[in-house]
C-alpha positions in Angstrom: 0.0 0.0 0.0 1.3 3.6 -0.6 2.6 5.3 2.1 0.2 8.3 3.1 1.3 11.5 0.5 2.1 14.6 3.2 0.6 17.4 1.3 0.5 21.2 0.5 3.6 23.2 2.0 5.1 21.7 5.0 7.1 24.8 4.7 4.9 27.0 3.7 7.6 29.0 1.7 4.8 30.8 -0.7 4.4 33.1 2.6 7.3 33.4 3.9 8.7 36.9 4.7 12.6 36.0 4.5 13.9 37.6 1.9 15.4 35.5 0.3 12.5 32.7 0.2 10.9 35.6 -1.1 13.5 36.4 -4.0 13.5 32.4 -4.5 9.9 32.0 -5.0 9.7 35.4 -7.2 11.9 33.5 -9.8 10.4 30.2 -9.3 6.8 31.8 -10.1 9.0 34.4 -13.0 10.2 31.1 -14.7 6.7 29.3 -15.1 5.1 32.2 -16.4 7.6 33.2 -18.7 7.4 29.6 -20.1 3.8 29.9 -20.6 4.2 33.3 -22.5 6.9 32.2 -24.7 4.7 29.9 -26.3 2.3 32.9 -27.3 -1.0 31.0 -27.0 -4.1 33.3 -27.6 -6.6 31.6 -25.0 -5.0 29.2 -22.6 -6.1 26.0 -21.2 -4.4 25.3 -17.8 -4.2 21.3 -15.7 -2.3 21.9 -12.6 -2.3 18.4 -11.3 -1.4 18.7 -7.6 -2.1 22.5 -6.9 -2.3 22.5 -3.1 -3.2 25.8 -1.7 -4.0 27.3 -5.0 -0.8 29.8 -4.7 0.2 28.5 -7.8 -3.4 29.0 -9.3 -3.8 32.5 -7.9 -0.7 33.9 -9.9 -1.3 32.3 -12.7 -4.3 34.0 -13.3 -3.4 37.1 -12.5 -0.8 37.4 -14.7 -1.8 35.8 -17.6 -5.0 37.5 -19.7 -7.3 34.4 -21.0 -6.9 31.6 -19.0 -9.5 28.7 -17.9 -7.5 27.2 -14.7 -8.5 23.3 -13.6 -6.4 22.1 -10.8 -6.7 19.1 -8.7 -5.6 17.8 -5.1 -5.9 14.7 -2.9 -7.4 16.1 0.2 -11.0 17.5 0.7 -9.4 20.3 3.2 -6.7 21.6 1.4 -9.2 21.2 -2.4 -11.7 23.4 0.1 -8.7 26.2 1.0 -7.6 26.3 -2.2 -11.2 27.0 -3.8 -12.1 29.8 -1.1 -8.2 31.1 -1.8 -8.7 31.0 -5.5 -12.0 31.8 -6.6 -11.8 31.9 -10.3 -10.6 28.7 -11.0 -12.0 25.1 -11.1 -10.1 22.9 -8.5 -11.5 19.3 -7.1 -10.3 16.6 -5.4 -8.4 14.0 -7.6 -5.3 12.3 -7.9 -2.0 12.2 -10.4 -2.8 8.4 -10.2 -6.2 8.6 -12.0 -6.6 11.2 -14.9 -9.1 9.5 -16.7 -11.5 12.9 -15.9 -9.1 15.2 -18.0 -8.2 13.0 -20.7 -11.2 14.1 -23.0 -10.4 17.8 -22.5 -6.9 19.7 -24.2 -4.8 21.9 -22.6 -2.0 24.0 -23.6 0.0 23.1 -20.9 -0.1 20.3 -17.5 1.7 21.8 -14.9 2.8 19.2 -12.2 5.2 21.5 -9.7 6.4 19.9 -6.6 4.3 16.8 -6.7 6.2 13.7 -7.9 9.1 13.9 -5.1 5.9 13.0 -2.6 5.3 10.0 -5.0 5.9 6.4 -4.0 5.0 5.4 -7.6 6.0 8.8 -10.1 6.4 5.8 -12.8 2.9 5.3 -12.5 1.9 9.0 -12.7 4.2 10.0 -15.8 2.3 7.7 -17.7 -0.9 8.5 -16.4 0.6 12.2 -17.5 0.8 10.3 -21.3 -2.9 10.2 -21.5 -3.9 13.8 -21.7 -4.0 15.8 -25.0 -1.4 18.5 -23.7 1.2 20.6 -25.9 3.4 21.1 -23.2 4.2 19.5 -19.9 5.8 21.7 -17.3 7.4 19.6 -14.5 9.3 21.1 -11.2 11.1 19.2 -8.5 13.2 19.9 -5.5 17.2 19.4 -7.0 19.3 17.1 -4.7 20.9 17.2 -3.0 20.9 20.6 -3.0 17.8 21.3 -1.1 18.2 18.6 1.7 21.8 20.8 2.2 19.6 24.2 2.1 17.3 22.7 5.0 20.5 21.6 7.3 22.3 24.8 6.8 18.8 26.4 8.5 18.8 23.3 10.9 15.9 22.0 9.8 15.4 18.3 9.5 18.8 17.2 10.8 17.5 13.5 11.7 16.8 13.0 8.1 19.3 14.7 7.2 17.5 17.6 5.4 15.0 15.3 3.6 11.7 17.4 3.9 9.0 15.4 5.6 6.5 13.6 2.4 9.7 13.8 0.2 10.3 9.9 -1.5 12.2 10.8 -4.3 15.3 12.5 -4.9 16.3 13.7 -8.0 19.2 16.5 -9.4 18.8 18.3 -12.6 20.4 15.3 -14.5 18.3 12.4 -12.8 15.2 13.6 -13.2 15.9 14.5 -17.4 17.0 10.5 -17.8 13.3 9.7 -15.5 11.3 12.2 -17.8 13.0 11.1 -21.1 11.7 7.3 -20.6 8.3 9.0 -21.3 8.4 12.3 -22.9 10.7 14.8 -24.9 12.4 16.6 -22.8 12.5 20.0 -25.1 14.4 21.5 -22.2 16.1 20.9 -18.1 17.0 23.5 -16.2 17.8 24.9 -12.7 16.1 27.5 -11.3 17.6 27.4 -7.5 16.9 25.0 -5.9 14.7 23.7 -8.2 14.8 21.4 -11.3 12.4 22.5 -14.2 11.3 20.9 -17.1 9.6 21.3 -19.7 8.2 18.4 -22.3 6.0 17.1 -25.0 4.7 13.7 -25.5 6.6 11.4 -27.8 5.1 10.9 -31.5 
């Protein structure tokens, strides 16, 4: 049986008034939206599969013009924060594991950001991934070691040393480019401290 996913921000680094969480999550949130433009879509069709609190959801739309936001997560109380924190999209409770809801609809892009590190099966999910009609697949995970090292130097999680709690996988920026290219094109892997993003399309 899978182990229980910990969900939403154990950390809850979106809020955070250090400045440099703040500078780090300005260029994290920088990075995903200039993806999106780049790709100059007129009217945009948003999955965020995993979307927590709905920080993620918030920002992206108010900063992009056009957009019908769906987002999903696996608990009823964090599914009921995130609709009363993000009103004008369409978030339920679902999981990576079963997608079969969204696989009749197309989106422009799937954003899955900060999920598949809590997965005791992210084989499992990147195909499940496979079976929507998306152009683009954005992907973000923690990049290790280098965040486990960030949490120890601010002496957080020393007994495991640095792994944040609901964290089963560990990948760096090269790792988790050889897991994603088993399913999809990577067009691009990249850091964005401490992060690893990616950014795919499905195989023809």
């Amino acid at each position: 049986m899978e182990e229980k996913i910990i969900t939403g921000n154990y950390f809850n680094k979106y809020k955070s008034q250090n400045p440099l969480y703040k500078k780090l999550m300005s260029k994290f949130m920088d990075t995903i939206i200039s993806t999106i433009k780049s790709k100059d879509f007129e009217k945009l069709n948003i999955l965020e599969t995993g979307c927590g609190e709905g920080h993620l959801a918030n920002i992206l739309i108010n900063r992009l013009q056009n957009v019908n936001y769906q987002g999903f997560d696996i608990e009823d109380e964090i599914v009921e924060f995130a609709k009363n924190n993000t009103p004008n999209a369409q978030i339920k409770l679902g999981s990576i594991y079963d997608l079969s809801e969204y696989v009749s609809k197309k989106y422009h892009f799937v954003i899955t950001s900060e999920v598949m590190e809590h997965l005791e099966y992210p084989e499992k999910a990147a195909q499940e991934l496979l079976k929507l009609d998306a152009d683009y697949f954005i992907l973000t995970v923690p990049n290790e070691p280098i965040w486990r090292i960030l949490n120890m130097l601010r002496l957080k999680y020393l007994n495991n040393f640095g792994n944040t709690p609901g964290h089963l996988q560990h990948w760096s920026k090269n790792s988790f480019a050889k897991f994603l290219q088993k399913y999809f094109n990577v067009q691009k892997s990249f850091g964005v401290f401490p992060w690893t993003f990616a950014i795919c399309t499905k195989k023809s």
